[in-house]
BALOBA-1460 file (C-alpha; in Angstrom, 3 decimals):
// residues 135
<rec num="1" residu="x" x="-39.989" y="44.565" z="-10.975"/>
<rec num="2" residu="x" x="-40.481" y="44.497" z="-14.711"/>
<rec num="3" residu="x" x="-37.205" y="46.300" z="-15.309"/>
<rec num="4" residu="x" x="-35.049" y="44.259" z="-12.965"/>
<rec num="5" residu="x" x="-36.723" y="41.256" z="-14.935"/>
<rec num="6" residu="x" x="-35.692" y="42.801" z="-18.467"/>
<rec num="7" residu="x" x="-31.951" y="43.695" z="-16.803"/>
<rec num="8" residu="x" x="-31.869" y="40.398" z="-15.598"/>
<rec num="9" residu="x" x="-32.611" y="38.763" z="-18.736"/>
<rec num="10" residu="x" x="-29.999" y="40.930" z="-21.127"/>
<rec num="11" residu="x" x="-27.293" y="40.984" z="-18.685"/>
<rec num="12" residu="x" x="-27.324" y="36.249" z="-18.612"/>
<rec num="13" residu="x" x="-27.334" y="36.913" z="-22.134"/>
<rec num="14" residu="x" x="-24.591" y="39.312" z="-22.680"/>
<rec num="15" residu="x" x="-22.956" y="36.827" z="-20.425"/>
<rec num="16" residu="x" x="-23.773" y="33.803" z="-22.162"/>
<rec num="17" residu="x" x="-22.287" y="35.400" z="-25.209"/>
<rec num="18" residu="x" x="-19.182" y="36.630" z="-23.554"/>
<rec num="19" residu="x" x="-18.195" y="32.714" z="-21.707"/>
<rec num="20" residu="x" x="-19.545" y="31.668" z="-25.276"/>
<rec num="21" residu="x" x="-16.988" y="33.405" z="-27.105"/>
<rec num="22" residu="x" x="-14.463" y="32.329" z="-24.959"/>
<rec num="23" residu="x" x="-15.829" y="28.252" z="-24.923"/>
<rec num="24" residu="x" x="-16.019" y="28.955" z="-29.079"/>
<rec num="25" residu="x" x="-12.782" y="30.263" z="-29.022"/>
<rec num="26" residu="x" x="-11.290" y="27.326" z="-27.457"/>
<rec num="27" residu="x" x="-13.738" y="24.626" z="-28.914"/>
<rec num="28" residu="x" x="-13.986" y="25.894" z="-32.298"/>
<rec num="29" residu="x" x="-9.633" y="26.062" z="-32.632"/>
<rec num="30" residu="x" x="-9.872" y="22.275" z="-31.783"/>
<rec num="31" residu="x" x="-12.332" y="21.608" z="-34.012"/>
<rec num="32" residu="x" x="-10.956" y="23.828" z="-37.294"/>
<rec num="33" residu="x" x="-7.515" y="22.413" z="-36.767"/>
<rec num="34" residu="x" x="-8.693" y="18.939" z="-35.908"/>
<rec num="35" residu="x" x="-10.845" y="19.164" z="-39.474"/>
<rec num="36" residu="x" x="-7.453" y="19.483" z="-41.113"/>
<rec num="37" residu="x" x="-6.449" y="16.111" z="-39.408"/>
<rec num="38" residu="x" x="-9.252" y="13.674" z="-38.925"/>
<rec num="39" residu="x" x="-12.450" y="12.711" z="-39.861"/>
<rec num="40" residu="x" x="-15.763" y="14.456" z="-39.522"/>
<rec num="41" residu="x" x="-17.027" y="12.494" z="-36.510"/>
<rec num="42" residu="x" x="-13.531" y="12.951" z="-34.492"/>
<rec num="43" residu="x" x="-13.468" y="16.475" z="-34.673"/>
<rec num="44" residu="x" x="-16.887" y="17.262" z="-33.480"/>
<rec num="45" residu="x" x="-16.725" y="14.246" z="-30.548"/>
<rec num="46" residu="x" x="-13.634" y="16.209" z="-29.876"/>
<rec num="47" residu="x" x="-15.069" y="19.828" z="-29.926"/>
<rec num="48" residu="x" x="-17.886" y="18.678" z="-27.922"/>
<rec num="49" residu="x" x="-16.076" y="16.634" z="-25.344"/>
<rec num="50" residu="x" x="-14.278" y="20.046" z="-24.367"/>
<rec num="51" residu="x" x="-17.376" y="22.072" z="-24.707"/>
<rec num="52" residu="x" x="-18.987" y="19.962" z="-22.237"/>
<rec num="53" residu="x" x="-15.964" y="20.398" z="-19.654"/>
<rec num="54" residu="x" x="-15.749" y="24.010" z="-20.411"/>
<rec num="55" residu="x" x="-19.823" y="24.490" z="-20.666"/>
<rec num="56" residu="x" x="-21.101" y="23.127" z="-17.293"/>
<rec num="57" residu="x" x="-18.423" y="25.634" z="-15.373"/>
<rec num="58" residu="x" x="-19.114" y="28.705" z="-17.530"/>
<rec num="59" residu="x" x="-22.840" y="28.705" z="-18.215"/>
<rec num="60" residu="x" x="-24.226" y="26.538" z="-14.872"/>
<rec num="61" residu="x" x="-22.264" y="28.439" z="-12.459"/>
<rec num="62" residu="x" x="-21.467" y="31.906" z="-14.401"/>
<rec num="63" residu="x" x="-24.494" y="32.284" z="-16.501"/>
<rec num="64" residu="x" x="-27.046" y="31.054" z="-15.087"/>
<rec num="65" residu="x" x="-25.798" y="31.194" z="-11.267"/>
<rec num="66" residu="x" x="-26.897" y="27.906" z="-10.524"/>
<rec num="67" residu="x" x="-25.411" y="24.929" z="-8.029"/>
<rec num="68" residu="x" x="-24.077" y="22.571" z="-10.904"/>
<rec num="69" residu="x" x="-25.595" y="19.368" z="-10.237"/>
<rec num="70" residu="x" x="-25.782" y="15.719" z="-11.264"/>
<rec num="71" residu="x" x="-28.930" y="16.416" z="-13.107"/>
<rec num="72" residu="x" x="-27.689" y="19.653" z="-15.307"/>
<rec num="73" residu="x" x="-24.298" y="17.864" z="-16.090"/>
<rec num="74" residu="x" x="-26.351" y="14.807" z="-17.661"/>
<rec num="75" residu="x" x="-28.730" y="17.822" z="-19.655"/>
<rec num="76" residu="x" x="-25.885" y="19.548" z="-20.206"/>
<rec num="77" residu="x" x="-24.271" y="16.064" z="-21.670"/>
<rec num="78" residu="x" x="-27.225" y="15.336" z="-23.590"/>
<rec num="79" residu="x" x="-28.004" y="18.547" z="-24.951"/>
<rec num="80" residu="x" x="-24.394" y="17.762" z="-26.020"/>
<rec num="81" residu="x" x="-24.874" y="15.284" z="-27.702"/>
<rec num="82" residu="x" x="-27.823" y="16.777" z="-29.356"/>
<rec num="83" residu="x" x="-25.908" y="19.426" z="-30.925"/>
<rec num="84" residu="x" x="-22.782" y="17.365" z="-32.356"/>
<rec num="85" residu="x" x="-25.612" y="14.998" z="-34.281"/>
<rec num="86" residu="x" x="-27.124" y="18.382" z="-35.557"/>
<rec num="87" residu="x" x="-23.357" y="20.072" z="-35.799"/>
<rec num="88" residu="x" x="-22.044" y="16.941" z="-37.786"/>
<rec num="89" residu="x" x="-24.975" y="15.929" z="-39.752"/>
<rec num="90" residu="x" x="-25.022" y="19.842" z="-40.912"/>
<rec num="91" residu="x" x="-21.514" y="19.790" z="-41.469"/>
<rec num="92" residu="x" x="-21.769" y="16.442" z="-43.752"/>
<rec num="93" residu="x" x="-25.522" y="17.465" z="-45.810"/>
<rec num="94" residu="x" x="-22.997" y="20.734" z="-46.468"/>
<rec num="95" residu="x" x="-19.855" y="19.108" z="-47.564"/>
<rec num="96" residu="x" x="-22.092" y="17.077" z="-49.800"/>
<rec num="97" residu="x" x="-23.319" y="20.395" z="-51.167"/>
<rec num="98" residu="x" x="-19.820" y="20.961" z="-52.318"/>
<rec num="99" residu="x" x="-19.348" y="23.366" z="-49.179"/>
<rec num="100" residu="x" x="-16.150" y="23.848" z="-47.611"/>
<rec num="101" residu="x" x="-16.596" y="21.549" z="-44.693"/>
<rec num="102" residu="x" x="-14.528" y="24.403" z="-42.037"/>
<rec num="103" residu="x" x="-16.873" y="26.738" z="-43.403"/>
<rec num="104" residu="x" x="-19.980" y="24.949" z="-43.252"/>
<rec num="105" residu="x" x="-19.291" y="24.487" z="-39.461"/>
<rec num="106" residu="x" x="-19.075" y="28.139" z="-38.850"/>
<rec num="107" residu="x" x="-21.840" y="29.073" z="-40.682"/>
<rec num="108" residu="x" x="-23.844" y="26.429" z="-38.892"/>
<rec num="109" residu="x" x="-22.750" y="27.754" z="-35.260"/>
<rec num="110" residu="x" x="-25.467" y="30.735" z="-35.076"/>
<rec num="111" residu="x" x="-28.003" y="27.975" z="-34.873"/>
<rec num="112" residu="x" x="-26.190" y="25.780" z="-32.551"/>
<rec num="113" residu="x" x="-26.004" y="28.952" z="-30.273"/>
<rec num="114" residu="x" x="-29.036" y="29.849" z="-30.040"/>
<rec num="115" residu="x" x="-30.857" y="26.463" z="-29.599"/>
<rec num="116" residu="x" x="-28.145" y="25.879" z="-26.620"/>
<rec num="117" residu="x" x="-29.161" y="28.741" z="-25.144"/>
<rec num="118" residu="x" x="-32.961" y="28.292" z="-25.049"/>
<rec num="119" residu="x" x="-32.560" y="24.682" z="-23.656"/>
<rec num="120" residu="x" x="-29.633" y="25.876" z="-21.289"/>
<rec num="121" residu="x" x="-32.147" y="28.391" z="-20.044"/>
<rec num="122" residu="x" x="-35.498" y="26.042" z="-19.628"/>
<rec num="123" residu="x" x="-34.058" y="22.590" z="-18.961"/>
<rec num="124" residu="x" x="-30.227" y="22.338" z="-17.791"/>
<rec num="125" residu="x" x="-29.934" y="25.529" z="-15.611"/>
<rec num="126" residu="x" x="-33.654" y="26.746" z="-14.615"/>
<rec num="127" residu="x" x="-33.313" y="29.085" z="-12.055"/>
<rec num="128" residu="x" x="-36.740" y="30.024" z="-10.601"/>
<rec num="129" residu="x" x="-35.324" y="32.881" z="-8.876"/>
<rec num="130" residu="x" x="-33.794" y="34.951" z="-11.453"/>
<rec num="131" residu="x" x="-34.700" y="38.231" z="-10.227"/>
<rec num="132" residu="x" x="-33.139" y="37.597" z="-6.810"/>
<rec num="133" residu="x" x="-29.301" y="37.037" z="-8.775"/>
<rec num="134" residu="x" x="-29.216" y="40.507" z="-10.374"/>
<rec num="135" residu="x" x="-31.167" y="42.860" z="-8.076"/>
């Protein structure tokens, strides 16, 4: 039981890092180019807006196996929301700091992952019976 725990647990990871590649792929090319373009704020409402399209699909229904409901979207939108304040208002303090404002977002996205996945994992997507979706 222990083991199938532990398998279950590293195998929604490796999976929330493989769609998360794929979502930062896509979300991260909007935002880089779209930092060439526009302001601050417009890129990362933009980046976000797709992530949130992109995010409910891959991690509700691929990661964490879970019917996608009205409740997870709105988490899902809020922890959204959540993360472009933190993305942008690290991407600004940086850029103040005389970093380069496309590399201050990159080196900013380790954090960004790894709170999304903790509150992905507790809040938007719980899935009680974990076990039961890998065994």
């Amino acid at each position: 039981m222990v083991r199938n725990f532990k398998f279950a647990i590293n195998q929604k990871k490796r999976l929330f890092l493989c769609y998360g590649i794929i979502n930062f792929v896509i979300t991260n090319s909007v935002l880089q180019i779209s930092l060439f373009l526009t302001p601050v704020i417009v890129s990362t409402i933009l980046s976000h807006a797709i992530n949130i399209f992109l995010g409910t699909y891959f991690y509700g229904k691929k990661v964490f196996k879970v019917k996608v409901t009205n409740k997870s979207i709105k988490r899902y939108i809020l922890l959204s929301l959540f993360l472009w304040g933190l993305n942008f208002a690290a991407i600004k303090y940086l850029y103040a700091l005389g970093v380069n404002k496309n590399f201050a977002a990159l080196c900013f996205l380790p954090i960004l992952v790894s709170i999304s996945y903790f509150v992905q994992n507790k809040y938007v997507f719980p899935n009680k019976f974990l076990v039961n979706n890998y065994s």
